[in-house]
C-alpha positions, -999 to 999 in steps of 0.1 A, spaced: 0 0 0 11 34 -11 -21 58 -6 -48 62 19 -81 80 9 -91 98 41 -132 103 34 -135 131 63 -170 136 80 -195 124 54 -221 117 77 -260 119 80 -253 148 108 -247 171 82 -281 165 64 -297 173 102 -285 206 96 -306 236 83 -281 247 56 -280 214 42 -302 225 10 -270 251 4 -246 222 -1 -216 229 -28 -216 199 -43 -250 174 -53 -226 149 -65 -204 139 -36 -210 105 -27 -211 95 -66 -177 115 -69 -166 100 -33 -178 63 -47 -159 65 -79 -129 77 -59 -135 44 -31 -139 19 -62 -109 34 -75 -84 33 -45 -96 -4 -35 -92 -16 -70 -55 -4 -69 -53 -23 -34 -50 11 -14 -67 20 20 -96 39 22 -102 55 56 -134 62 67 -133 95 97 -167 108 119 -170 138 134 -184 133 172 -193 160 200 -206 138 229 -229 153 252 -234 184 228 -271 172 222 -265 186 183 -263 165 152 -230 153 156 -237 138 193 -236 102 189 -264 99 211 -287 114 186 -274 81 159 -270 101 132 -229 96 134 -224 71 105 -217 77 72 -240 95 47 -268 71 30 -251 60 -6 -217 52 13 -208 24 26 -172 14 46 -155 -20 35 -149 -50 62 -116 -38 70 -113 -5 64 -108 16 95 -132 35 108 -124 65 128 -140 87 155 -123 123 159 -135 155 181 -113 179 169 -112 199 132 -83 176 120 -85 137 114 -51 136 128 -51 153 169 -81 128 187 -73 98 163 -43 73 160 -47 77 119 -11 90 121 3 51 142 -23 32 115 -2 53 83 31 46 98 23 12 104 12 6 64 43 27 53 13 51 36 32 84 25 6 94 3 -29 106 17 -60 115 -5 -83 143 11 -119 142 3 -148 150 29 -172 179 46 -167 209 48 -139 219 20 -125 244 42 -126 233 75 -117 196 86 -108 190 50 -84 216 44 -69 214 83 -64 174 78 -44 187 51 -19 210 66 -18 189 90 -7 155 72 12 178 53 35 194 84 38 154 89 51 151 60 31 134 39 25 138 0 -10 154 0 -33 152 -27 -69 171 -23 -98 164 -42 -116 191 -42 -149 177 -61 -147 150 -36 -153 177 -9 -186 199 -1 -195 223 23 -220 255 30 -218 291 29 -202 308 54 -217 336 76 -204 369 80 -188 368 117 -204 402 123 -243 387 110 -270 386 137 -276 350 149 -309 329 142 -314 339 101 -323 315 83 -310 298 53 -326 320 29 -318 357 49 -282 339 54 -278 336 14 -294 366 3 -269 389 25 -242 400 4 -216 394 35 -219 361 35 -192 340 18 -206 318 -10 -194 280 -13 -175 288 -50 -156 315 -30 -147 291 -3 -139 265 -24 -115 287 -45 -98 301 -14 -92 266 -2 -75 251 -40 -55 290 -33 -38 282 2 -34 249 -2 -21 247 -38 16 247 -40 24 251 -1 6 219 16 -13 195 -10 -16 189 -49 -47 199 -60 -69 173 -81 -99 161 -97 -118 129 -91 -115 126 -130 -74 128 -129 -74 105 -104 -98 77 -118 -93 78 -151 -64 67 -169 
């Protein structure tokens, strides 16, 4: 084994969520399943990371069940299956012992939300010194409030203020920071195909 896919945080808490209708990207799990079939063809891990916040009572509180992964995906027998509290998949798991123990230099980043644990896994693995790839159309996530907008809006007052930070905008600051400093930036296409 070379690679590990690290499939960060798709999970049905997200779809719990009132800006779930805002998702970036309709076609993540068909882009997140070609990218699976594609890794355990070649024989690579896929790692499958959930985002828990026990006790919070929110979506993501494993007490609520909705911490598994999004309907349409599905984890292999075998492949690891991770539970983190923290923005990176890296800090509250052992992912780092399981890659070492593999000899994986290479890790894949897809996931929720683009900018956030996708994008912090990222620099992380990267300061770890791994070769990162990220894939962003094998990430999603929402628009962003201004940190100044009044709390309680809903989805619809939340999209049509101008402040607010649009998914395309988010998703093209990520592919900026990330691009040349911690991670190669590809496509599910590039990667699958040929």
């Amino acid at each position: 084994m070379n690679s590990a896919l690290i499939v960060i945080d798709v999970q049905e808490s997200f779809r719990q969520l009132a800006n779930w209708p805002a998702t970036s990207n309709p076609d993540l799990v068909p882009n997140l399943n070609r990218l699976i079939a594609a890794q355990r063809e070649k024989g690579e891990l896929v790692v499958w990371i959930l985002h828990s916040e026990p006790g919070s009572g929110n979506a993501f509180d494993p007490e609520r069940g909705f911490n598994r992964p999004i309907e349409g995906l599905e984890p292999a027998a075998g492949e690891p299956v991770l539970v983190k509290s923290s923005h990176n998949a890296f800090t509250t798991t052992n992912l780092q012992q399981q890659l070492t123990q593999l000899g994986i230099r290479e890790v894949i980043i897809s996931g929720i939300r683009t900018e956030q644990c996708c994008e912090t896994t990222a620099r992380v693995a990267s300061d770890l010194g791994y070769e990162v790839t990220f894939v962003t159309d094998a990430t999603a996530t929402h628009p962003i409030e201004h940190r100044g907008a009044p709390a309680g809006r809903t989805l619809e007052e939340i999209l049509a203020d101008p402040r607010t930070l649009t998914t395309d905008a988010i998703t093209a600051r990520t592919e900026y920071a990330l691009a040349g400093r911690f991670a190669r930036i590809a496509t599910v296409a590039e990667l699958t195909e040929g």
